[in-house]
Structure formats: structure tokens, C-alpha cells
N, C-alpha and C positions, 0 to 999 in steps of 0.2 A: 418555526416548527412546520415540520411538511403536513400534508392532510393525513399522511399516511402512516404518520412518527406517533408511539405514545409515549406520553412523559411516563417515567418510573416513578416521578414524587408527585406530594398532590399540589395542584396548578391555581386550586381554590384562590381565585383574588376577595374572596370575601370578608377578609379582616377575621378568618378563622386561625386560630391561636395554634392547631395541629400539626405537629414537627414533620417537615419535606423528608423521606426518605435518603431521596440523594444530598442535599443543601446539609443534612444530620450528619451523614457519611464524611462527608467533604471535612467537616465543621471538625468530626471525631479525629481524622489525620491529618489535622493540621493545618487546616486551609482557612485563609481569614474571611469567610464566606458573608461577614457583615461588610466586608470594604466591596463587594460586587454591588454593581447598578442592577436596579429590578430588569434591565433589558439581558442583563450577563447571567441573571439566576435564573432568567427564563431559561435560557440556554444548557446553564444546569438541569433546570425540571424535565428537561426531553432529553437527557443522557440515560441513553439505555445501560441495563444493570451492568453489562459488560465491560461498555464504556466507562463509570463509573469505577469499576474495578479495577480498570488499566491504572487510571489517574489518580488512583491510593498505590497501589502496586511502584508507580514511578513518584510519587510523595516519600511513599518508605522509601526507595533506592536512594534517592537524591540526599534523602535524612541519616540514612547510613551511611554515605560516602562524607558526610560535612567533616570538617575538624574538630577535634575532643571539645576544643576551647570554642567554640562555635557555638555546642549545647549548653556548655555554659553559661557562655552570653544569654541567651535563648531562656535559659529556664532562671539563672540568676539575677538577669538583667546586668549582667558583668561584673555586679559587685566584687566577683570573685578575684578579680584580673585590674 
């Protein structure tokens, strides 16, 4: 992060239990935000709100273009198929 970057979530490494704005966002559309390294969530926490919006915005695109049987998978674990 630059000097001059502010994270949007909070960066608290204090072992405080208080859910990251962004890392929640990410978490909500999809994104497996537990498999990132604390170096990759930092990277997260200084995505500005914008940014952030892009990267749900291209989560939904990409999720709407999948194949029917895709979400399937996805949400069924394939049992279906």
C-alpha cells in the first residue's frame, strides 16, 4: 500500500473479530476470500470502494456467462449430473 492509499476495510491486525468491508463484499459475490494469503487480503483492504465494485461487477459477469450445468455443479456439488 502507498503512503497515500487508504484501505476501505479495516486493516486492524489486532486479532479483532470485526468483518472487513471489502474481504465481506468479495466473501458475498462469490470469492473464496479464505484461500487468499494475509499478503493478498492486504491487497484487498486498500481496494478502494470503486475498485472493489468493478471486481463484483466482473464476478457477476463471468457468473452469468457460466453454463446452466456449471451452477449446478456449483451449488449441487454435481450430484445432479
Amino acid at each position: 500500500m502507498t503512503d497515500n492509499a487508504t484501505p476501505y476495510g479495516n486493516s486492524a491486525s489486532d486479532g479483532d473479530a470485526t468483518p472487513e468491508p471489502t474481504l465481506e463484499a468479495l466473501a458475498a459475490a462469490g470469492f473464496d476470500v479464505d484461500a487468499l494469503s494475509e499478503e493478498q487480503q492486504e491487497v484487498v483492504r486498500a481496494l478502494t470502494p470503486e475498485e472493489l465494485a468493478l471486481l463484483v461487477d466482473i464476478r457477476g459477469r463471468l457468473d452469468a456467462a457460466a453454463p446452466e450445468v456449471q451452477a449446478h455443479a456449483d451449488v449441487a456439488g454435481g450430484a445432479l449430473f
